[in-house]
C-alpha positions in Angstrom: -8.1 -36.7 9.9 -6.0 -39.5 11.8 -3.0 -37.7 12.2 -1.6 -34.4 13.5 -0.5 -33.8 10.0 -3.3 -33.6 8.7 -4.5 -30.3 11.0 -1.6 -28.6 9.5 -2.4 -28.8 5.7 -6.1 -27.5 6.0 -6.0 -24.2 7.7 -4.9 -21.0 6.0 -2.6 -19.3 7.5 -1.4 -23.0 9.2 -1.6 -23.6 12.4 1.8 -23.4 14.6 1.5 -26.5 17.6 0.1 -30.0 17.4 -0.6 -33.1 20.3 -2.5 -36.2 19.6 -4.8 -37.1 22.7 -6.5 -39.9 22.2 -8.7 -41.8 19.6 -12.1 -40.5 18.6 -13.8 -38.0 16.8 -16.2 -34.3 17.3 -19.1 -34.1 15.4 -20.6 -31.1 16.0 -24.4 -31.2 14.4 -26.9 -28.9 13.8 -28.3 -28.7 17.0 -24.6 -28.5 18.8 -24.2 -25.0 20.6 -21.7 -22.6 20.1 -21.3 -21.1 23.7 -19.3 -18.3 25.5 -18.4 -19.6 29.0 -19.7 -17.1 32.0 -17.9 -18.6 34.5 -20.2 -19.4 37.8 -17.2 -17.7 40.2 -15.3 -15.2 37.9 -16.2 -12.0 37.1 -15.3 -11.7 33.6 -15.5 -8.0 32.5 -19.2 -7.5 30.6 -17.7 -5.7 27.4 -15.0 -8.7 27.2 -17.8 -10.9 27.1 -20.0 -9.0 25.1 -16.9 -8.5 22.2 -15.8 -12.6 22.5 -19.9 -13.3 21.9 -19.8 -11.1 18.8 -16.8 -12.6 17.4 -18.9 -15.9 17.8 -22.1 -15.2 16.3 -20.0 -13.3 13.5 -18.6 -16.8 12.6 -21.6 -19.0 13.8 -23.2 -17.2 10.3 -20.2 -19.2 8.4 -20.5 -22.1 10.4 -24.5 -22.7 9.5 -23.4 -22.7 6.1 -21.5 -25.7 6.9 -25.1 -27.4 8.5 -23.5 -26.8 12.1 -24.4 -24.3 15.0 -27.5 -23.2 13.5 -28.9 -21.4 16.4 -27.3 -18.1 17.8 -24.3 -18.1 20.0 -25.2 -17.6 23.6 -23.8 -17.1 26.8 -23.7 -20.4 29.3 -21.7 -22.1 31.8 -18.7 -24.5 31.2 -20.9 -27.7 32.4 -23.5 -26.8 30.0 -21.5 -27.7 27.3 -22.2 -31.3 25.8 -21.5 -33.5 23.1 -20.6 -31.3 19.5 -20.6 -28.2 21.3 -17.9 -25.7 21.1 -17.4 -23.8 24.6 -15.5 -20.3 24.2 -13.6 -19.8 27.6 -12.1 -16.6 28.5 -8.6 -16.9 29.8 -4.6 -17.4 29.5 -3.3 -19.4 27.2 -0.9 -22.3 28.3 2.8 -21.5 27.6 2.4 -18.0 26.0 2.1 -14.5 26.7 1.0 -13.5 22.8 -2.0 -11.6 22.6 -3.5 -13.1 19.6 -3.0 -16.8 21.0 -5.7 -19.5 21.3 -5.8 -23.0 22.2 -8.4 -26.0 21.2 -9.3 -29.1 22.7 -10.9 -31.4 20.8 -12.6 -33.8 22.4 -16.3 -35.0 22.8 -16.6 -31.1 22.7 -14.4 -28.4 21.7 -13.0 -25.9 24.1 -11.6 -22.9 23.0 -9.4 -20.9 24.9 -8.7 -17.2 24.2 -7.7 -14.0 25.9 -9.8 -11.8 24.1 -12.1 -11.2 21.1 -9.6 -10.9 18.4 -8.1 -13.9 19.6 -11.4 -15.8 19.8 -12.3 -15.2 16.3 -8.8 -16.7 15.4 -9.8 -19.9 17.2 -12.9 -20.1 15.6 -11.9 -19.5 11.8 -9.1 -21.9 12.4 -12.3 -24.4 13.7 -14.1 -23.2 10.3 -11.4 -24.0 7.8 -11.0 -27.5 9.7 -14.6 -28.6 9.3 -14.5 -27.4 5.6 -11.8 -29.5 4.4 -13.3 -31.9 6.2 -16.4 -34.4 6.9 -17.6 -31.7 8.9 -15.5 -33.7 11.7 -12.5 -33.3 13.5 -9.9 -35.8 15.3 -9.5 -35.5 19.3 -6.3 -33.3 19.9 -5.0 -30.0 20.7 -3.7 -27.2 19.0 -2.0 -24.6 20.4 -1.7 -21.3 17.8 0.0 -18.0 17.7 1.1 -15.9 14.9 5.2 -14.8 14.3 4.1 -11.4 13.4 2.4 -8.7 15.4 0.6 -6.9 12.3 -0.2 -8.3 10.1 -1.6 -5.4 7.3 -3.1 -4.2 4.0 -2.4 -0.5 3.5 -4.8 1.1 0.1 -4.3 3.9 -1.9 -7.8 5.2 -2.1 -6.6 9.2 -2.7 -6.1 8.6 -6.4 -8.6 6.4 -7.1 -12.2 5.7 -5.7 -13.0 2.5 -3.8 -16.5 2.4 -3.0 -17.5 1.7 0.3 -18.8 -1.8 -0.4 -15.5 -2.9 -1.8 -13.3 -1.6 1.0 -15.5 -3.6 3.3 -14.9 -6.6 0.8 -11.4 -6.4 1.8 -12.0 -6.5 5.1 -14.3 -9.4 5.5 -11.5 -10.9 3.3 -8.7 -10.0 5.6 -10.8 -11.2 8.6 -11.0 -14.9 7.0 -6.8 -14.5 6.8 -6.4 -13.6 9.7 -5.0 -10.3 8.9 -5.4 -7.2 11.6 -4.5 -4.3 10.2 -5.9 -1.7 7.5 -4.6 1.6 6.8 -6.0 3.7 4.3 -4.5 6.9 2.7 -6.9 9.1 1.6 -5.4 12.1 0.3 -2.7 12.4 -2.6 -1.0 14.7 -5.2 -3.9 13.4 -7.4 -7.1 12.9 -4.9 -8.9 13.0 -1.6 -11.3 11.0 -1.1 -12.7 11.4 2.3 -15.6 14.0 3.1 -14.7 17.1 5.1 -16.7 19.2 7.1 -14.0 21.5 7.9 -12.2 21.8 4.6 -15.0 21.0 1.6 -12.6 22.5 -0.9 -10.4 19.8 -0.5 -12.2 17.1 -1.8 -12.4 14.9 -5.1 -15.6 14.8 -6.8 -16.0 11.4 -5.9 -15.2 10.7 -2.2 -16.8 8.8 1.0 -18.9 10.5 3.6 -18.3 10.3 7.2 -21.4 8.2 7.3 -19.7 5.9 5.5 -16.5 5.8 7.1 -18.2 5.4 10.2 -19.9 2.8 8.7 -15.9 1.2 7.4 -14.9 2.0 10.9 -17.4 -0.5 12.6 -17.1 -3.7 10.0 -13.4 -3.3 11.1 -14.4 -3.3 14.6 -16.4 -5.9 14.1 -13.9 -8.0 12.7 -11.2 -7.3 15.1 -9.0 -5.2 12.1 -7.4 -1.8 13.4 -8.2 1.2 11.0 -5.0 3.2 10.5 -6.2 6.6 8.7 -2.7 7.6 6.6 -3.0 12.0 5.8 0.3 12.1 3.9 2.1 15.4 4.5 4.4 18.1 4.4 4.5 16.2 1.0 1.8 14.7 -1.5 -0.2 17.4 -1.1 -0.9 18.5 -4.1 -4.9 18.1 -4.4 -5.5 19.9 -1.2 -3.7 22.7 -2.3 -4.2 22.4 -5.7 -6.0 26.1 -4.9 -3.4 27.1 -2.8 -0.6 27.4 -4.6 0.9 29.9 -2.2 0.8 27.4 0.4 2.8 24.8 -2.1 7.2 25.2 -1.5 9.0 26.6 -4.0 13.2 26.1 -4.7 15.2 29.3 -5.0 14.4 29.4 -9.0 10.7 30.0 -8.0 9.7 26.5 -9.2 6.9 24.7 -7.0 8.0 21.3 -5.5 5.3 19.2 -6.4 2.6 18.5 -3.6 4.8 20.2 -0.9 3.5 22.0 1.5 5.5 25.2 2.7 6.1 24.2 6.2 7.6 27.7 7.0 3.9 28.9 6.2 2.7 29.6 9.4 -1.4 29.2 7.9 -0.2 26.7 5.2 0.8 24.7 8.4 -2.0 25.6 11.1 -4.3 24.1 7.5 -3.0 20.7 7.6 -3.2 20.6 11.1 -6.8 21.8 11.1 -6.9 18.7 8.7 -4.9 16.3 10.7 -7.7 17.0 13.6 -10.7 16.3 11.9 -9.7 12.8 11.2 -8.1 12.1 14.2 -11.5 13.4 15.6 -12.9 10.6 13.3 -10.8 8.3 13.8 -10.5 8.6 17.6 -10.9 4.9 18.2 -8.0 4.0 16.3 -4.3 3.5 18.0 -2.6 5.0 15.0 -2.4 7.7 12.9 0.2 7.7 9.7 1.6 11.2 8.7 3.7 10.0 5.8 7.0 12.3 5.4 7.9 10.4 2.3 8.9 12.3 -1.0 8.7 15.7 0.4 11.2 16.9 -1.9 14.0 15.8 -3.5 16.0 14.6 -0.1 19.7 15.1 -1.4 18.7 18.6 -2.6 17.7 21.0 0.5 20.2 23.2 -0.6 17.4 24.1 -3.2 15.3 25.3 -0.6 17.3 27.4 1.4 14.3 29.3 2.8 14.0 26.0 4.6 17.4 26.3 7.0 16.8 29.3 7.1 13.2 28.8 9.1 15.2 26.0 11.5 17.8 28.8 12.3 15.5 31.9 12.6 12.1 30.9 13.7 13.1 27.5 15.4 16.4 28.6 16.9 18.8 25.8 15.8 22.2 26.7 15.5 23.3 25.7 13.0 20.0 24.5 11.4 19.4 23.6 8.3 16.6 22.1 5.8 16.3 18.6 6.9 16.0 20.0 10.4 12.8 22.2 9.9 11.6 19.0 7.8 12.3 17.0 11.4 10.7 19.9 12.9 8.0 19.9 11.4 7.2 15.6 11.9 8.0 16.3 15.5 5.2 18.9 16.0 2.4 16.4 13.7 3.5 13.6 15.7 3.1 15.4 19.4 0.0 17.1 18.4 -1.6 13.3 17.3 0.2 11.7 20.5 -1.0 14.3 22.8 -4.4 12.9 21.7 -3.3 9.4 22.4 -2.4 7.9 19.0 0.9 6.4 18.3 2.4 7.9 15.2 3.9 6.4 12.0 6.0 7.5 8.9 7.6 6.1 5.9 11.2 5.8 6.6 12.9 7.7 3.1 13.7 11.2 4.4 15.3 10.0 7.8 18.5 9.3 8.9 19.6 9.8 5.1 23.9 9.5 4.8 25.3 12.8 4.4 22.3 15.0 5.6 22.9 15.6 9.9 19.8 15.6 12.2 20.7 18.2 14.8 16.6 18.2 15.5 16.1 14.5 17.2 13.6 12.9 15.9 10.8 11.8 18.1 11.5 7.9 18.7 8.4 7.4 20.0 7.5 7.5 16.1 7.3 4.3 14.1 8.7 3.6 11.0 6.7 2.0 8.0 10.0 0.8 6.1 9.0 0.6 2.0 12.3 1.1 0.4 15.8 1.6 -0.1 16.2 2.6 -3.8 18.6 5.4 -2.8 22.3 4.1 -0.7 21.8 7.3 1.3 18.7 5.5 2.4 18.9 4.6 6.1 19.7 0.7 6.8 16.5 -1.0 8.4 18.7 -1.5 11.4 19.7 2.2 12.1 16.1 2.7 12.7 16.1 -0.3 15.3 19.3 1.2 16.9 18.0 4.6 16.9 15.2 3.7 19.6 11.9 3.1 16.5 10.0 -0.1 16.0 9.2 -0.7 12.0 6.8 -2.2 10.2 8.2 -4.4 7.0 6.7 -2.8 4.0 9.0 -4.4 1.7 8.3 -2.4 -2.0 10.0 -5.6 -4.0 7.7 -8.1 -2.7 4.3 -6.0 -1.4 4.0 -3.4 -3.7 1.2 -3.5 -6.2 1.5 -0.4 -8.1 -1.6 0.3 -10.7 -0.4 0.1 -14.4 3.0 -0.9 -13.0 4.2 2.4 -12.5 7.6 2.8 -11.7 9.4 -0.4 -12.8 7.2 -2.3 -10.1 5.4 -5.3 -11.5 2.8 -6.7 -9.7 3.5 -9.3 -7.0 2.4 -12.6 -7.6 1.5 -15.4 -5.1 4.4 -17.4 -5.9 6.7 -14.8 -5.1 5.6 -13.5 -2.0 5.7 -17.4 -1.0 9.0 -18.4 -2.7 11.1 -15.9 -1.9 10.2 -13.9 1.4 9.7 -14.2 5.1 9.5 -11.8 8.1 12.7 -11.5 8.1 13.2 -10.3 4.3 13.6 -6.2 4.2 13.9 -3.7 1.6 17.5 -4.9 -0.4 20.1 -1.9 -0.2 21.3 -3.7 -4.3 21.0 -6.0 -5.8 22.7 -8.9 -4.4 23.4 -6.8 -1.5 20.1 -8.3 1.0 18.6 -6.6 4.5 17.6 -9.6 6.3 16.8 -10.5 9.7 16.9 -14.0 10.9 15.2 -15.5 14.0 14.6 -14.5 16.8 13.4 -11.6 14.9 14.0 -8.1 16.4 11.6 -6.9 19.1 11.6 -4.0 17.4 10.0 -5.1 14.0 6.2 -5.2 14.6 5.1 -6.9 11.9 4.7 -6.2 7.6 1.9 -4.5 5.3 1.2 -5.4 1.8 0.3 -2.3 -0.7 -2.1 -0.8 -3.0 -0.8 2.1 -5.1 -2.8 3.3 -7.4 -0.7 5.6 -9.4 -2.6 5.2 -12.7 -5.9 4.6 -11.5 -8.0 3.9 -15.0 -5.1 1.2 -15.4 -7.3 -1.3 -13.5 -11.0 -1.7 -12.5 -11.4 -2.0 -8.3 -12.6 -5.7 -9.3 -9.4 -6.6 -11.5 -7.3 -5.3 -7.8 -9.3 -7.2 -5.7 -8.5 -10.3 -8.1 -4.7 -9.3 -8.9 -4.3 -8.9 -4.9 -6.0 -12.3 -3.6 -2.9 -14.4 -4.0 -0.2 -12.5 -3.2 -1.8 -11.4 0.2 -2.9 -15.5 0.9 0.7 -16.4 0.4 2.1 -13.1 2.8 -0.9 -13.7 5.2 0.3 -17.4 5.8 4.1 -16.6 5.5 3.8 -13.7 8.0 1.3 -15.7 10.9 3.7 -19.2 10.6 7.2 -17.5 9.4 7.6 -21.0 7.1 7.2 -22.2 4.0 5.5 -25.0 4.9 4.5 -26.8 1.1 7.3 -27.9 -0.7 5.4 -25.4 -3.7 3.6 -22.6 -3.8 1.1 -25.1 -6.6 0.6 -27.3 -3.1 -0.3 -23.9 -0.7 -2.9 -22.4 -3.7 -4.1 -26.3 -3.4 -4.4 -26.3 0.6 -6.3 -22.5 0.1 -8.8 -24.1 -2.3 -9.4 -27.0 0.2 -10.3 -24.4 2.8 -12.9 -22.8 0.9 -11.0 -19.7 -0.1 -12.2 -18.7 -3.5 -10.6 -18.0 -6.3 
C-alpha cells in the first residue's frame, strides 16, 4: 500500500476519489477504538447517533475477525481519539451534496466522515475490505467516495417459490457487504403467495412467511441500511388469490378467463385487492415504497377483447370517449393514491403504458415510478418517453438482470462477465437488436438507479442454494458497475480476482 493505486484495486464496489498526504502508515490494533464522535458543542440529533453507532458495532463484529477493534463501539469526543483508532464524525461531506457519501482520513488515526447511518456503514466496509487485502494496515491519505447510482437493488420472486426466512436474510447481509440498498420482494403470483394474511387466510400458499417473520426481514434490513420494497402485483398475476374466485378473474367477450386478471370493473373484486394492498402497507409502513406491478394484465394490443372494459371507463368512470386502456389507467391511478395517501411513493413495471397505438385519455399519475424491464414489443414505450412524460425509472434491464429459474422464456442466466463486459448505468432495455436505449453521462436526473432480478418461473428448476450461488457473480459485477459507472479491470478474470482479495467468497 504505497500508492493511491493501490486503494482502488482492493475494495468492491471501488472507491471513486484518491489524494496522497503524506508518508506513513495506520495500524489499528486490537486495543484501537472504534468511536462515534459526540461533539462537545453540537447537538447532534440522539436517533442519528444512536443509528451511525449501530452501523459501527454492526461492522466492529467483522472488524474483530480481522484481530482489530475488539471491544464495542462507543460514543466519545473527537480528542479522545488516538493512535489506530477510527473516529466516526457526523457531518457534510467536502465537495458533495450525495446522500450516501463519506470521506476518510488516514492518518495516525482514521476519521470518518458521514452524513448519516447508511453512509457510515459505507465508510466502514470500504475500511474493512482495505484492511483485508491488506497487512491489516493502511497508507496515510484520503478518499473521498460516492456511488453513480441512487439504488442500487435486488428485487426476488418469492410468490412461486419459497425462500425461507434465513435465506432472504442471507441476501441481505450479502447486499450489505456490496453495498447494495435496495430489496423488493414480490410475494404473490399467478402461481403463489407467500406472505401470511390475517385479513385474507384463503389466499395463501401452503408454505409461506409469518408476519413474525417478516417483521423479523423487516429489521435485518433496517439494520443494514437496505430499504424493503413489498411488490403485490395486480390487476394482473393474480391468479393464486383468486384461484377460488373465479368470478372475480376478467374474461374476453368469448367467455374465456384472462389468466390471473382481476376484473377491475368488479366493484368487490376491486375493494378485495385493496383490502389486500392495506394489510401490507400496514406492514410495511416503514417502507418509502410500495410496487403495484400493472405488467401482463392482459394481452396489451388486444382490449378490443374486453370490451366490458371501455365500457366501465365510459359508464361508470365518465370518460368520453373511454376505452380499455383507460379503465386499466384508472384503475393504477386509484392503487397508487390510495398507497400515496398513506405516504408511500408508488412503482410499476413500465409494459402496459404509453404503448404506440393505444391513447391515454386517463393521465396517468406521474408521481408514479417506473421499474423499466423490457421492451420485447415496438409498441413498447421508449425509456425516454417515460423521462419526458414527468416519471423517474429504475433500470431493470431484462437482457442483462434477469435470472429467470429453468431459463424460462428464452432468458439464460446472467453471468458475471456479462453484467461486467457489456453494461453500465446507462445501458437500457434494447428496442432490437442492434437497435440500443442508452444513456450516456451525465445520466438523466430522472433514472434513479437499476435492480437485478429473481424470477422464479419454474421453481423445482433450482434449489434456493444453487440461486444464491448462480446470483453471486453477476450481482458483484452490477453492484461495482452501478456504485463506480466504470469498468475499471481491463477483464472481468482481474475484477473476480480483486473480489477474492477482499474476502468475498466464492
Amino acid at each position: 500500500m504505497n500508492n493511491i493505486q493501490a486503494y482502488e484495486s482492493v475494495t468492491v464496489p471501488g472507491t471513486r476519489r484518491h489524494l496522497k498526504t503524506e508518508e506513513g502508515r495506520w495500524r489499528p490494533e486490537a486495543n484501537s477504538a472504534l468511536l462515534v464522535s459526540r461533539q462537545e458543542s453540537a447537538s447532534a440529533d440522539e436517533s442519528q447517533l444512536h443509528g451511525v453507532l449501530e452501523a459501527a458495532e454492526t461492522l466492529r463484529v467483522a472488524f474483530a475477525e480481522l484481530g482489530v477493534f475488539a471491544a464495542p463501539a462507543r460514543l466519545g469526543l473527537p480528542r479522545e481519539a488516538k493512535s489506530g483508532d477510527l473516529l466516526i464524525e457526523l457531518g457534510t461531506v467536502p465537495g458533495t451534496t450525495h446522500s450516501e457519501a463519506y470521506r476518510l482520513e488516514i492518518g495516525e488515526y482514521v476519521r470518518l466522515i458521514a452524513s448519516d447511518a447508511r453512509s457510515a456503514l459505507y465508510g466502514l466496509r470500504t475500511v474493512h475490505q482495505l484492511l483485508s487485502s491488506t497487512e491489516c494496515e493502511l497508507a496515510y491519505g484520503a478518499i473521498e467516495d460516492e456511488p453513480i447510482m441512487g439504488e442500487r437493488a435486488l428485487h426476488l420472486d418469492i410468490g412461486r417459490k419459497f425462500y425461507p426466512q434465513e435465506w432472504i436474510l442471507e441476501r441481505i447481509r450479502e447486499m450489505s457487504k456490496l453495498k447494495l440498498n435496495t430489496l423488493q420482494l414480490h410475494f404473490s403470483e399467478n402461481e403463489g403467495f407467500t406472505f401470511e394474511s390475517e385479513r385474507h387466510p384463503e389466499v395463501m400458499s401452503e408454505r409461506y412467511l409469518t408476519k413474525v417473520q417478516i417483521r423479523e426481514i423487516i429489521e435485518e434490513a433496517r439494520r443494514h441500511r437496505i430499504t424493503l420494497i413489498p411488490s403485490l402485483d395486480s390487476p394482473g398475476h393474480l391468479g393464486w388469490a383468486l384461484r377460488n374466485r373465479p368470478e372475480w378473474l376478467l374474461k374476453n367477450k368469448a367467455g374465456e378467463i384472462a389468466k390471473g386478471a382481476l376484473d377491475i370493473t368488479n366493484h368487490e373484486a376491486v375493494a378485495f385487492v385493496m383490502d389486500l394492498v392495506d394489510e401490507y402497507a400496514e406492514l410495511f409502513a416503514d417502507s418509502p415504497y410500495f410496487h403495484i406491478g400493472g405488467d401482463e394484465f392482459i394481452e396489451f394490443s388486444k382490449f378490443d377483447d374486453y370490451p366490458q372494459l371501455g365500457g366501465h371507463a365510459r359508464e361508470k368512470l365518465g370518460i368520453e370517449g373511454g376505452t380499455g386502456v383507460d379503465a386499466y389507467v384508472a384503475y393504477l391511478n386509484n392503487v397508487a393514491q390510495r398507497l400515496e395517501a398513506k405516504g408511500f411513493t408508488v412503482r410499476v413495471w413500465n409494459d402496459g403504458l404509453y404503448r404506440e397505438g393505444l391513447e391515454q385519455k386517463v393521465a396517468f399519475k406521474t408521481s408514479v415510478q417506473i421499474t423499466y424491464w423490457t421492451k420485447w414489443d415496438r409498441k413498447m414505450a421508449l425509456a425516454q418517453t417515460f423521462l419526458d412524460k414527468g416519471h423517474e425509472l429504475i433500470n431493470f434491464n431484462d437482457a442483462f438482470f434477469y435470472y429467470v429459474l429453468g431459463e424460462h422464456a428464452g432468458y439464460k442466466y446472467p453471468t458475471g462477465e456479462k453484467v461486467y463486459e457489456g453494461w453500465s448505468p446507462g445501458v437500457l432495455p434494447r428496442i432490437a437488436e442492434g437497435e440500443p436505449q442508452e444513456w450516456t453521462t451525465p445520466f438523466p436526473t430522472g433514472l434513479l438507479g437499476c435492480s437485478f432480478s429473481v424470477w422464479s418461473d419454474k421453481p423445482t428448476m433450482q434449489t434456493v442454494e444453487a440461486v444464491a450461488s448462480g446470483i453471486r457473480e453477476p450481482l458483484r459485477a452490477m453492484a461495482e458497475k452501478a456504485w463506480t459507472g466504470e469498468r475499471r479491470y481491463a477483464t472481468y478474470q482481474e475484477f473476480a480476482k480483486a473480489c477474492r482479495s477482499v474476502g468475498l467468497e466464492k
